[in-house]
N, CA, C and O of each residue as an XYZ file, in Angstrom:
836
protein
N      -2.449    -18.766     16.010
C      -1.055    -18.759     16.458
C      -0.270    -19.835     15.697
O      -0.870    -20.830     15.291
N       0.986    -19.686     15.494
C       1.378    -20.316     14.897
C       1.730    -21.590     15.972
O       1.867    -21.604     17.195
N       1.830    -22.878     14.715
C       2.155    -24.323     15.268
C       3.441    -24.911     15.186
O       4.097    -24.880     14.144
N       3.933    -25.578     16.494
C       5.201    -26.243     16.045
C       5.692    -27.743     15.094
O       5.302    -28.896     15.274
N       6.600    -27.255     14.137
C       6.674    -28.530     13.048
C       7.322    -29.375     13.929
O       8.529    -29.193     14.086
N       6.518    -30.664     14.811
C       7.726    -31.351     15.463
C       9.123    -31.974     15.280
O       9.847    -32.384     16.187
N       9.436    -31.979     13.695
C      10.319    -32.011     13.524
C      11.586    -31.503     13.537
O      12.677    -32.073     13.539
N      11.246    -30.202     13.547
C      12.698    -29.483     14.144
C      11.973    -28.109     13.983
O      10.840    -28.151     13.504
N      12.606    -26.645     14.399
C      11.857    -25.833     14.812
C      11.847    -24.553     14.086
O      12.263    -23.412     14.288
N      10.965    -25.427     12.805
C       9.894    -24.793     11.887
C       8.907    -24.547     12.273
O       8.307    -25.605     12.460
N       8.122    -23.441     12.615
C       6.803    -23.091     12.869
C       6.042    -22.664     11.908
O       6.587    -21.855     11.157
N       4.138    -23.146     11.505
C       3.597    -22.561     10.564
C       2.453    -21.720     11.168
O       1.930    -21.732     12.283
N       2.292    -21.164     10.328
C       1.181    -20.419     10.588
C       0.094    -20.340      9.259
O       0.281    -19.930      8.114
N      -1.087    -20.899      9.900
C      -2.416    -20.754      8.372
C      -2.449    -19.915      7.901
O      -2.339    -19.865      6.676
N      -2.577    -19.111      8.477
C      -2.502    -17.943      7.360
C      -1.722    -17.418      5.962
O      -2.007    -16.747      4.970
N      -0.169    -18.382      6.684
C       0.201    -17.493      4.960
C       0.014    -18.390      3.731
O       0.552    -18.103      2.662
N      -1.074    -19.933      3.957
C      -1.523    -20.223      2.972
C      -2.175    -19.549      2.430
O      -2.051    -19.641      1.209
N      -2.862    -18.863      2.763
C      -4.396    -18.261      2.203
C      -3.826    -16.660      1.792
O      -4.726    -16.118      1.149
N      -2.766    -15.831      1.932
C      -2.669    -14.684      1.808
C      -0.905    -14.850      0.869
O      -0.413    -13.751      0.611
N      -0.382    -15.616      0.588
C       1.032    -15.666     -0.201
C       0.917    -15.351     -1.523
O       1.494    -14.454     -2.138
N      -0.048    -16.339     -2.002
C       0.176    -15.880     -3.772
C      -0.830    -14.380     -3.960
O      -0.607    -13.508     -4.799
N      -1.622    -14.372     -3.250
C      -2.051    -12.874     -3.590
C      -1.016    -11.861     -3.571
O      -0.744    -10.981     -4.387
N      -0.243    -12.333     -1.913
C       0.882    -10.892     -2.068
C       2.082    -11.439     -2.947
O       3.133    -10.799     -2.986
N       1.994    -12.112     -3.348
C       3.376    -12.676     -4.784
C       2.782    -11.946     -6.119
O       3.520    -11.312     -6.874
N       1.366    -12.097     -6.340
C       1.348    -11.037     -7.165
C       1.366     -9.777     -7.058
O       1.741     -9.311     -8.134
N       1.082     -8.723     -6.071
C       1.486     -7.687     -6.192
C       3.365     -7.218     -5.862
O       4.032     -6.189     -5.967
N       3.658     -8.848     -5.370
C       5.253     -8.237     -5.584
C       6.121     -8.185     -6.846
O       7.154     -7.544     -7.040
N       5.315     -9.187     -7.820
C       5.916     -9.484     -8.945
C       5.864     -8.185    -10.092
O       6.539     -7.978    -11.101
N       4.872     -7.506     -9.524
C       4.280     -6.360     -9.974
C       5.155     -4.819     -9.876
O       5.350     -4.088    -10.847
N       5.659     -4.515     -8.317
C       6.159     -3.798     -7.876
C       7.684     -4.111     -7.953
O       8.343     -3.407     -8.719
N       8.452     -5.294     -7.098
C       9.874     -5.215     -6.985
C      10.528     -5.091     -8.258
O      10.083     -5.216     -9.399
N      11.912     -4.763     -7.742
C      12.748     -5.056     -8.927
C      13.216     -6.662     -9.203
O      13.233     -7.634     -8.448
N      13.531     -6.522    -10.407
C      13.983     -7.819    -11.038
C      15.023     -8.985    -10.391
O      15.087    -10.214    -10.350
N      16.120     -7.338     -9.712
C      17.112     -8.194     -9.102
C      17.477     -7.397     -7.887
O      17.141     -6.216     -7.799
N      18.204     -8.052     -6.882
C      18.655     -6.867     -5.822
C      18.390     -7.977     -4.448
O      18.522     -9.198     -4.525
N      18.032     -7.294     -3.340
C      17.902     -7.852     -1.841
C      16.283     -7.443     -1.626
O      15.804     -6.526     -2.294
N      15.675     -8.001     -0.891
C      14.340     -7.601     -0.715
C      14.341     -7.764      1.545
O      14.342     -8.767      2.258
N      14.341     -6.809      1.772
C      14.632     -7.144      3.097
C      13.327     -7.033      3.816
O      12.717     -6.006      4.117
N      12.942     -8.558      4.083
C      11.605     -8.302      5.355
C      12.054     -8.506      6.803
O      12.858     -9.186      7.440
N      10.701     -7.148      7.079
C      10.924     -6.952      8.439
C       9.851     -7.831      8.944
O       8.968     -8.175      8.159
N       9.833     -8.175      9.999
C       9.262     -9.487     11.435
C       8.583    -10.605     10.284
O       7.387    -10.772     10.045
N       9.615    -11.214      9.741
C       9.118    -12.577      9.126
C       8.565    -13.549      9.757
O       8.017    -14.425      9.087
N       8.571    -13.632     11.174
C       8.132    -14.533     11.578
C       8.200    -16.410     11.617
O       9.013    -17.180     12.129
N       6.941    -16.633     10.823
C       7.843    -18.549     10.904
C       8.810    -18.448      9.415
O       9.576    -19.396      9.241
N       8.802    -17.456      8.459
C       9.497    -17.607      7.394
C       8.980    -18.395      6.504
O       9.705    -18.697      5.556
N       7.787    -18.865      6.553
C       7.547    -19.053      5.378
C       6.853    -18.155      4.252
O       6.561    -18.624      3.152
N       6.615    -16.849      4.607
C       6.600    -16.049      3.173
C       7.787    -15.845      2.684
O       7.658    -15.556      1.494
N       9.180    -15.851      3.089
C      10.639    -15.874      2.368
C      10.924    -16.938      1.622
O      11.677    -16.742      0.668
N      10.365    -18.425      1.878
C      10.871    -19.242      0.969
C       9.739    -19.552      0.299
O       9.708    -20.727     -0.067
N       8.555    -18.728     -0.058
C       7.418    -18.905     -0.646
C       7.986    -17.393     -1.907
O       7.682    -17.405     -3.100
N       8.583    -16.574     -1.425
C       8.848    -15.523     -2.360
C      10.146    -15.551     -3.191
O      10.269    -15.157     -4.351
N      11.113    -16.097     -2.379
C      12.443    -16.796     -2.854
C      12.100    -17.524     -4.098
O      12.393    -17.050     -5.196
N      11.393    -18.839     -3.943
C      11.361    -19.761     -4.802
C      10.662    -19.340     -6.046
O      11.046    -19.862     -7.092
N       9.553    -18.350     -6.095
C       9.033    -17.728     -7.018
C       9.482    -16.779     -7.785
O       9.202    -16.658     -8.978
N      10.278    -15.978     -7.073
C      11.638    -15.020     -7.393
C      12.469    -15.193     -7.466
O      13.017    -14.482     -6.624
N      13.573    -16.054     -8.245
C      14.921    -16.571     -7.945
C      15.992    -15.073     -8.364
O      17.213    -14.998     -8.231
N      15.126    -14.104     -8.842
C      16.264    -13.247     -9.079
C      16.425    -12.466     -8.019
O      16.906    -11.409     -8.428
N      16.250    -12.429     -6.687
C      16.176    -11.598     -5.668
C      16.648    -12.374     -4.699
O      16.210    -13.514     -4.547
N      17.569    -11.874     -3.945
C      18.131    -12.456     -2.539
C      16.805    -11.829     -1.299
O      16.278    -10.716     -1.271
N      16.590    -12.935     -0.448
C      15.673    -12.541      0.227
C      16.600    -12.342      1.584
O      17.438    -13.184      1.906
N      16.332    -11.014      2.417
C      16.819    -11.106      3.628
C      15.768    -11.144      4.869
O      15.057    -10.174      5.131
N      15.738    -12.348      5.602
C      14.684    -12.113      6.893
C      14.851    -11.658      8.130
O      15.905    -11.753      8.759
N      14.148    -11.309      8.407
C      14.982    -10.337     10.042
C      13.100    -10.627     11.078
O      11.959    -10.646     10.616
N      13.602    -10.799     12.531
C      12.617    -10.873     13.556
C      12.946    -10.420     14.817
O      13.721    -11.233     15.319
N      12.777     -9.741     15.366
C      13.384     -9.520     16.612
C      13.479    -11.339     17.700
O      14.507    -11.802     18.195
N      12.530    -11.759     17.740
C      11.909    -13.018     18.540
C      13.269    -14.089     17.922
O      13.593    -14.191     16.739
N      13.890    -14.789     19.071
C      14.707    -15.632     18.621
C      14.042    -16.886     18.019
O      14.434    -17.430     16.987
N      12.903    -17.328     18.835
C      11.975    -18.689     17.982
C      11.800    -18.404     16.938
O      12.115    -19.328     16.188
N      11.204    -17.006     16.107
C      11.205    -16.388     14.930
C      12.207    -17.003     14.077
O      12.040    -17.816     13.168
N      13.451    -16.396     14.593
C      14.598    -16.518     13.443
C      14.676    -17.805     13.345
O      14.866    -18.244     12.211
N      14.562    -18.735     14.428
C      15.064    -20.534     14.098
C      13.947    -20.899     13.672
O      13.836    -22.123     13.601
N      12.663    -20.042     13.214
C      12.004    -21.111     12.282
C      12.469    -20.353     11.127
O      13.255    -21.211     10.726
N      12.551    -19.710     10.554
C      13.150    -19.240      9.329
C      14.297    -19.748      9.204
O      14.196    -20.504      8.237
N      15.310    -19.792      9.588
C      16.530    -20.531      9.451
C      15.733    -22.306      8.792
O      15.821    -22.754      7.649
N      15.087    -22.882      9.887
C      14.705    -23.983      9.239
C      13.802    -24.320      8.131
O      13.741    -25.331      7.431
N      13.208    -23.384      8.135
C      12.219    -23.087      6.724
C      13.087    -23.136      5.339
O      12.832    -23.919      4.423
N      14.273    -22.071      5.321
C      15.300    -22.013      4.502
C      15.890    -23.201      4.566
O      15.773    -23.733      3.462
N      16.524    -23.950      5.385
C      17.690    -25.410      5.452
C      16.117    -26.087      4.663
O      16.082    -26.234      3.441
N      15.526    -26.261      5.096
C      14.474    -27.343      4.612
C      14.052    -26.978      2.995
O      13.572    -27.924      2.371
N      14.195    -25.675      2.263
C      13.782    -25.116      1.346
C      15.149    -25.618      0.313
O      14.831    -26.182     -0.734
N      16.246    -25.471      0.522
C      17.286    -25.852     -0.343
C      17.626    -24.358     -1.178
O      18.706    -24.225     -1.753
N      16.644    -23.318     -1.177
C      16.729    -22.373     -1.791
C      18.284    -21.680     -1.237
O      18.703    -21.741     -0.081
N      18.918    -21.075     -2.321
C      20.248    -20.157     -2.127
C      19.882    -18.880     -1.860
O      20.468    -18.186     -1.029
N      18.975    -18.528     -2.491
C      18.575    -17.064     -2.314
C      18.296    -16.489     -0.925
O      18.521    -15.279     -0.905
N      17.895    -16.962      0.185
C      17.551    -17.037      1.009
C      19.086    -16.590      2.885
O      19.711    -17.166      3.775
N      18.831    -15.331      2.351
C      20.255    -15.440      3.414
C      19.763    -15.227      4.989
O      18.558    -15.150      5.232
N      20.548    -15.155      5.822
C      20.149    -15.573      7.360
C      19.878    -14.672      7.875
O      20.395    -13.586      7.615
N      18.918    -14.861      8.828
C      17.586    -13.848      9.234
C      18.682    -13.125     10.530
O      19.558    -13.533     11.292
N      17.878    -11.601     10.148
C      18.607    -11.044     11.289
C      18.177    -10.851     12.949
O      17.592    -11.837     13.397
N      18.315    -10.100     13.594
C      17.725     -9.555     14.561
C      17.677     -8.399     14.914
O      18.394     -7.770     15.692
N      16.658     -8.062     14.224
C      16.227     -6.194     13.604
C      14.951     -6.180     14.834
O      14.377     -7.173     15.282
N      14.763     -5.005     15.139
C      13.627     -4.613     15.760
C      13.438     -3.362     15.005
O      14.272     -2.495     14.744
N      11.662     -3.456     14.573
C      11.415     -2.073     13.508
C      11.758     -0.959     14.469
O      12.291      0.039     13.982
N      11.500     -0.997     15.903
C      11.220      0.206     16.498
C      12.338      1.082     16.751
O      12.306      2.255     17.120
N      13.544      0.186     16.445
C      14.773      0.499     16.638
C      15.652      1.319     15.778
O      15.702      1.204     14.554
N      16.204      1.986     16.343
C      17.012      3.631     15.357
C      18.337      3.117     14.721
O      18.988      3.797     13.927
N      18.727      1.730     15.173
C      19.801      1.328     14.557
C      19.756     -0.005     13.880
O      20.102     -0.942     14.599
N      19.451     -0.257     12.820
C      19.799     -1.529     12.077
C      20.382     -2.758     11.507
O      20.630     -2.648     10.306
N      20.575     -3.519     11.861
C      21.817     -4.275     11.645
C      21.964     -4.584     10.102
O      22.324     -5.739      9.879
N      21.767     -3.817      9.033
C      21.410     -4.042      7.913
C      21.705     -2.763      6.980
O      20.685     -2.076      7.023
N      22.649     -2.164      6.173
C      22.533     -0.381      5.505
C      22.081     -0.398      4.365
O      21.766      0.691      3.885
N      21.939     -1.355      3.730
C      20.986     -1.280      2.442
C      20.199     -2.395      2.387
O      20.325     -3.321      3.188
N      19.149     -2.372      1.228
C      17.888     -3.483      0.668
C      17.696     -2.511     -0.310
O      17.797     -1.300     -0.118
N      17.352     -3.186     -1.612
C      16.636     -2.824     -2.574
C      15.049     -2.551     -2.416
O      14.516     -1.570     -2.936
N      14.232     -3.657     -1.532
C      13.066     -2.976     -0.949
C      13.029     -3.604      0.010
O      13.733     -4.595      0.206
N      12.307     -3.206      0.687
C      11.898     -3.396      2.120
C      10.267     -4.062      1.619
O       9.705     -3.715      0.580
N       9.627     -5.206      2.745
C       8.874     -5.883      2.730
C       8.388     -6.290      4.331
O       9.126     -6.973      5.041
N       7.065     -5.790      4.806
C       6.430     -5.808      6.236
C       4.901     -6.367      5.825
O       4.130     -5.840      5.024
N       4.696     -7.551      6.586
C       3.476     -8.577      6.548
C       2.857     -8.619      8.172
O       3.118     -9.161      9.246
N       2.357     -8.142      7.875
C       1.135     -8.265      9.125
C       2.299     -8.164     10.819
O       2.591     -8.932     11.737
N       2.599     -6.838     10.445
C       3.215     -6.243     11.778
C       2.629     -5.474     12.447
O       2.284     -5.829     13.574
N       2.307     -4.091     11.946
C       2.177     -2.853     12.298
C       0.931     -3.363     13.264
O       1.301     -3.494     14.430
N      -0.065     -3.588     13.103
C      -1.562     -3.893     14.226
C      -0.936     -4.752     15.515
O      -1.642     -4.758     16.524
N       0.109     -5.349     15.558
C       0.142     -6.260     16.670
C       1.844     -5.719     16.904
O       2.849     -6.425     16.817
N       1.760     -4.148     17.244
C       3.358     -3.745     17.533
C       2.740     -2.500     17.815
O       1.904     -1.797     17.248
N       3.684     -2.412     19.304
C       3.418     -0.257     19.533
C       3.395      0.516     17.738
O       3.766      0.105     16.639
N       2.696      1.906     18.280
C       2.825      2.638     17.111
C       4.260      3.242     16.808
O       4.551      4.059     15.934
N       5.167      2.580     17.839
C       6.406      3.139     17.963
C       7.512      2.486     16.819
O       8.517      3.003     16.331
N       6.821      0.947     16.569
C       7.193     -0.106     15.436
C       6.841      0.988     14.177
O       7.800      1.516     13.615
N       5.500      1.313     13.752
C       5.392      1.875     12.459
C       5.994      2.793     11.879
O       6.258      2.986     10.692
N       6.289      3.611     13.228
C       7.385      5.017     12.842
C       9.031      4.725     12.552
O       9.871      5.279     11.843
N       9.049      3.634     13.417
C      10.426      2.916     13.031
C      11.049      2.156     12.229
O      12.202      1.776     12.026
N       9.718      1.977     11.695
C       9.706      0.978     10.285
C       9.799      2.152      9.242
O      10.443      1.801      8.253
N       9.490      3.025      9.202
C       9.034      4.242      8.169
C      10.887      4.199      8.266
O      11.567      3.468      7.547
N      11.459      5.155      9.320
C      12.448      5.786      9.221
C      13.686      4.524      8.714
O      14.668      4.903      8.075
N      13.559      3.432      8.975
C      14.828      2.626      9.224
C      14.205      2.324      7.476
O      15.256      2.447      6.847
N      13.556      2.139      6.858
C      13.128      1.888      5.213
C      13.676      2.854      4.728
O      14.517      2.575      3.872
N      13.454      4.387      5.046
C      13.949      5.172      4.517
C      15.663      5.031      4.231
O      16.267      5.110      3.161
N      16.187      4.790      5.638
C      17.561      4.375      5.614
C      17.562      3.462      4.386
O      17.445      4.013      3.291
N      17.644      2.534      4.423
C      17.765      1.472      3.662
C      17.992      1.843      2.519
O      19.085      2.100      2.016
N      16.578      1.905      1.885
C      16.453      2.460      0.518
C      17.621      3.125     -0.119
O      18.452      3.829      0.455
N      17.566      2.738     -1.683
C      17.945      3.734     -2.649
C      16.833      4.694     -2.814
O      15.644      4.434     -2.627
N      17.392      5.965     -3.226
C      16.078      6.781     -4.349
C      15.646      5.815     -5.076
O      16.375      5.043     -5.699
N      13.980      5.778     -5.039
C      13.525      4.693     -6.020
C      12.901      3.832     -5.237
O      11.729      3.622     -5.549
N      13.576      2.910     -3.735
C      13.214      1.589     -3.220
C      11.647      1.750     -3.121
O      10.869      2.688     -3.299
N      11.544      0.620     -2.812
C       9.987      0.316     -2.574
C       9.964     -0.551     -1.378
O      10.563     -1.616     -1.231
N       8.863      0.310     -0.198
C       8.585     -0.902      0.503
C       6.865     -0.957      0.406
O       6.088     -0.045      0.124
N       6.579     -2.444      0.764
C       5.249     -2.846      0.652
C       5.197     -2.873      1.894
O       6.228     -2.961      2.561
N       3.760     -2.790      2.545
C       2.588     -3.046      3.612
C       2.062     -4.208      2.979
O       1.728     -4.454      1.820
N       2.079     -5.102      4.437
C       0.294     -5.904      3.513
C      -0.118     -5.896      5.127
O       0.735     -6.000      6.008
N      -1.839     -5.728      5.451
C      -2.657     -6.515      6.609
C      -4.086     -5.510      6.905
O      -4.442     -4.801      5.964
N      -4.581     -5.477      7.703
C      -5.397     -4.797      7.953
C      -5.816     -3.457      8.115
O      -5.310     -3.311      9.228
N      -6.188     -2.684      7.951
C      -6.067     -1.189      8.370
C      -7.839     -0.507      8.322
O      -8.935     -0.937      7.963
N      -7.338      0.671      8.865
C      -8.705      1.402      8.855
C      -8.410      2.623      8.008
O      -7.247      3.007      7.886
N      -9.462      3.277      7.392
C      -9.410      3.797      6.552
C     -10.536      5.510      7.084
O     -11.540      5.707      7.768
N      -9.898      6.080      6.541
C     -10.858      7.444      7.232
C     -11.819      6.877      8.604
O     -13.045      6.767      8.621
N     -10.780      6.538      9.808
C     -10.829      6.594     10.939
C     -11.491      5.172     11.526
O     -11.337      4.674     12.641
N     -12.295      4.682     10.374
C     -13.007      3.188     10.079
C     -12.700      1.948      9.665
O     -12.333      1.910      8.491
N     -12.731      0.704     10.351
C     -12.252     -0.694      9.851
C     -12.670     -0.876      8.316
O     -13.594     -0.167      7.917
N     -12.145     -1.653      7.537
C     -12.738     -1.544      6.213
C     -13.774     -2.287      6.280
O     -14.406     -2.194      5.227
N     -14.363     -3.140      7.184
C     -15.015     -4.423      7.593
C     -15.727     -4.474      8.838
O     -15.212     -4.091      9.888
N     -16.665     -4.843      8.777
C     -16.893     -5.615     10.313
C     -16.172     -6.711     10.948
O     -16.101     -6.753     12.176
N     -15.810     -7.304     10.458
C     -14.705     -8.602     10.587
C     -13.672     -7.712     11.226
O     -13.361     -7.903     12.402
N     -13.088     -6.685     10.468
C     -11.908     -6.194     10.822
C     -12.358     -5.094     12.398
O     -11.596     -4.614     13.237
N     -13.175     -5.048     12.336
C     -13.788     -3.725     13.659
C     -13.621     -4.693     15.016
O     -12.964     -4.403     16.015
N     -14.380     -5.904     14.793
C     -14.278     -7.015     15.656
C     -12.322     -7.187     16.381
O     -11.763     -6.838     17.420
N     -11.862     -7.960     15.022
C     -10.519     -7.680     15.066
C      -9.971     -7.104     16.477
O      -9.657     -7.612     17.553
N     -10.019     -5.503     15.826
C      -9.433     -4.807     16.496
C      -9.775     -4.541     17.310
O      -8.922     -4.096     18.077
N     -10.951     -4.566     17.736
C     -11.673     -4.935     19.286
C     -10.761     -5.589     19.679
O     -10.073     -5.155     20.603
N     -10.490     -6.819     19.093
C      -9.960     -7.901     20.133
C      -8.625     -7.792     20.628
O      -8.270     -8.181     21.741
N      -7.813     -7.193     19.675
C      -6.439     -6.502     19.330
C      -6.428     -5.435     21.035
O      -5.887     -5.888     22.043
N      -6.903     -4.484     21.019
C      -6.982     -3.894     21.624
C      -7.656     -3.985     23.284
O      -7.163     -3.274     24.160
N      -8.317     -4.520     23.461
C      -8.430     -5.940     24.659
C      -7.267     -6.171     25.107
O      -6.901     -5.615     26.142
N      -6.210     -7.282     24.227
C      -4.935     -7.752     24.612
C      -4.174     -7.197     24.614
O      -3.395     -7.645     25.456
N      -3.696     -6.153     24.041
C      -2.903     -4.468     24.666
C      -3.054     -3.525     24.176
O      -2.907     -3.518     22.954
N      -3.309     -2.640     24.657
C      -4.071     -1.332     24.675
C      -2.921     -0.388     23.238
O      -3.315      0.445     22.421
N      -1.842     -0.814     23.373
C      -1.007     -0.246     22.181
C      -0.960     -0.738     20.790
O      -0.232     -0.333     19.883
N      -2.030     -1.866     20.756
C      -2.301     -2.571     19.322
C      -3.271     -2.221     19.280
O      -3.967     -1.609     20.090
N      -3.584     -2.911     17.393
C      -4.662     -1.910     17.136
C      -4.272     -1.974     15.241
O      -3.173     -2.101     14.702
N      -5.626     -1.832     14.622
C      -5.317     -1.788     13.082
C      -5.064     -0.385     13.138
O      -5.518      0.369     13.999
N      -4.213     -0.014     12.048
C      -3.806      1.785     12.331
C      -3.924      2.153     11.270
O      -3.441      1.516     10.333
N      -4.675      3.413     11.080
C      -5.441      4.183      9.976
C      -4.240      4.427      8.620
O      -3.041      4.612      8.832
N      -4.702      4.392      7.602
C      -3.823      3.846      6.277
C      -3.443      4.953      6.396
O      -2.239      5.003      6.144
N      -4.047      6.337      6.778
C      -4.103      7.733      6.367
C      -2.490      8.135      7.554
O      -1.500      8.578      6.972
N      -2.437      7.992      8.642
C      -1.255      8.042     10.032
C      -0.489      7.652      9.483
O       0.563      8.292      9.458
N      -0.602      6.235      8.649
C       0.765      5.114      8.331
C       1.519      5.964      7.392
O       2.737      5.844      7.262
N       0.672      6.994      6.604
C       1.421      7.551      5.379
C       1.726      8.707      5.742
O       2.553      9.136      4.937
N       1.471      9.565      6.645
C       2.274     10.325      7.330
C       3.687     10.114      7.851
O       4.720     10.773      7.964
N       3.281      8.974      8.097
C       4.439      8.632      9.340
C       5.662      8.213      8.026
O       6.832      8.554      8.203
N       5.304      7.553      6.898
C       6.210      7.585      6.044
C       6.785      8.862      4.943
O       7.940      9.001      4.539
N       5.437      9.815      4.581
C       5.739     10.886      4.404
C       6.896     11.511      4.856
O       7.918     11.831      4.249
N       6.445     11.679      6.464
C       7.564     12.496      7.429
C       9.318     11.683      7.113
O      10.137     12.424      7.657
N       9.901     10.704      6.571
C      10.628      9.819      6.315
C      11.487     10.265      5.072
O      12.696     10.093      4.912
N      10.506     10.934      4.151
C      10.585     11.284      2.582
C       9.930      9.529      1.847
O      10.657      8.941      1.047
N       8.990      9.106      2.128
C       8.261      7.928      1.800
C       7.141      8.074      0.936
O       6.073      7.776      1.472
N       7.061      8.561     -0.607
C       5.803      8.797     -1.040
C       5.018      7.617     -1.352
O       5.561      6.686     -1.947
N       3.578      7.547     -0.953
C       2.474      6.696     -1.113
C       2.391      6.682     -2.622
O       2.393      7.696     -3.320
N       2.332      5.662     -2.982
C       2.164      5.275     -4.518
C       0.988      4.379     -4.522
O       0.621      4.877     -5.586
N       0.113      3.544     -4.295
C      -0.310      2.640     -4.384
C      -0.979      1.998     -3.139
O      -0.341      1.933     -2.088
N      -2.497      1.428     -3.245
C      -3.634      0.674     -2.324
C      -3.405     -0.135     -3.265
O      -3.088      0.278     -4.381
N      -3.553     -1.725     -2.917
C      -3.723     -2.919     -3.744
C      -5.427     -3.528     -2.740
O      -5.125     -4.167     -1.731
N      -6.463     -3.424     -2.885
C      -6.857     -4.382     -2.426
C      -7.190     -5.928     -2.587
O      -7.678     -6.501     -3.561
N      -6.798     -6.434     -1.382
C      -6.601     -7.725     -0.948
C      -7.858     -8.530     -0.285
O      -8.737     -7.920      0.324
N      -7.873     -9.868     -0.441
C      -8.794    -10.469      0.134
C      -8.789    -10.505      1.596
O      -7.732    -10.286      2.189
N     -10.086    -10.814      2.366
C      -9.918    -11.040      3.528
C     -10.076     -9.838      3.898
O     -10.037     -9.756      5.126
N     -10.298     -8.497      3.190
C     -10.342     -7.154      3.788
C      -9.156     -6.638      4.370
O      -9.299     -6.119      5.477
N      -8.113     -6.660      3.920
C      -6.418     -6.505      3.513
C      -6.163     -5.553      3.073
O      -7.220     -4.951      2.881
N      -5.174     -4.867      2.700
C      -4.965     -4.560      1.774
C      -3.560     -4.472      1.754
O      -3.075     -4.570      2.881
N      -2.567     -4.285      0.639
C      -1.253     -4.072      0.362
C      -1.182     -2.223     -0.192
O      -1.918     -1.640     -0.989
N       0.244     -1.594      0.768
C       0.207     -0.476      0.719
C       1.757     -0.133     -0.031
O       2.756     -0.611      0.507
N       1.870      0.493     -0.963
C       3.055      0.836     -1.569
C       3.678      2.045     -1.577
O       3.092      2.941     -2.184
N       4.994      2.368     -0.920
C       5.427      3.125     -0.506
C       6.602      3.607     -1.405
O       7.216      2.559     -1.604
N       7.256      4.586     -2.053
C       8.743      4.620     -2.973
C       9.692      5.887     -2.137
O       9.431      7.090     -2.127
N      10.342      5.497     -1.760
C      11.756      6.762     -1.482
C      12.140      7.702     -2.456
O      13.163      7.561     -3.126
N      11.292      8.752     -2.580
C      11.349      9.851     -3.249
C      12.107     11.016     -2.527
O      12.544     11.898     -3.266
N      12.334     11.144     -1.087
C      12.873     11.860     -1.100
C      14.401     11.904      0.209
O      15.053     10.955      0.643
N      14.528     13.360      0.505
C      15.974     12.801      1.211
C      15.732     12.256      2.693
O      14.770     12.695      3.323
N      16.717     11.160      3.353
C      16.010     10.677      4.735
C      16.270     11.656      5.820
O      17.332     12.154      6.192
N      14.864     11.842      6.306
C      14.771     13.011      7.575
C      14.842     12.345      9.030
O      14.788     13.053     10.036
């Protein structure tokens, strides 16, 4: 869980030491050069001023439903000095209306397993919105794969996931791409990732349904 920076109310979380520059390289790989990159449930915000600062040609937009969310991102950014970095919204994926009508791509870090399946479908459709023909959004976190954890680590996981509410849960890579399919969302791309991860790449190929 993430920790509070007692200094003002920045929260971190370990994890995105250990998982940032992996997913910086597959973004450096995929995004465009220049444009808005809009992530959904950023959380403490520090993958925005970890991707900002590495990307200066991209405006980063952060969005969380959770108000503690947004004021650690807000302070992550004041503390970062970075410009690129504009003010986090209050988006909920599950939600049919957005406070947001375009992004060049869309960007989701370890949501979908710890959010109804009602988040993933809402994340599909509201990306689709977004998007140009062309956008790209990335996945990165856990998943199961032809009906199976990729891992024992990850089986455990989701044991445990699913224990603490019955509507979480790692969700099969194969559903996720339906659910973006149904969107006009074609699957382009598995990156695997350490930790038994993986990053999933999605492009707006077609019209939003």
């Amino acid at each position: 869980m993430p920790d509070r920076d007692a200094t003002d109310e920045a929260l971190t979380a370990p994890a995105v030491a250990r998982n940032r520059d992996a997913i910086l390289a597959v973004l450096r790989r995929v995004l465009p050069e220049a444009g808005t990159v809009l992530e959904v449930a950023s959380g403490t915000g520090e993958h925005a001023v970890h991707f900002a600062a590495a990307l200066p040609g991209l405006r980063w937009l952060p969005s969380d439903p959770a108000p503690a969310a947004r004021r650690s991102v807000a302070a992550h950014a004041r503390a970062s000095g970075l410009a690129g970095i504009l003010a986090p919204l209050d988006l909920d994926a599950a939600s049919d209306a957005w406070p947001v009508d375009r992004a060049d791509a869309v960007l989701c870090i370890n949501m979908i397993h710890i959010a109804p399946w009602a988040a993933t479908e809402g994340l599909m459709a509201g990306a689709a919105r977004v998007l140009p023909e062309g956008g790209i959004l990335v996945l990165y976190g856990p998943f199961r794969e032809g009906g199976r954890p990729t891992a024992p680590s990850n089986a455990a996981f989701d044991a445990d996931l699913r224990a603490r509410d019955p509507d979480w849960g790692l969700r099969d890579l194969e559903a996720v791409t339906r659910a973006a399919e149904a969107c006009g969302l074609t699957f382009r791309e598995r990156v695997a990732m350490p930790a038994n991860n993986l990053c999933l790449i999605y492009r707006r190929t077609g019209p939003v349904r």
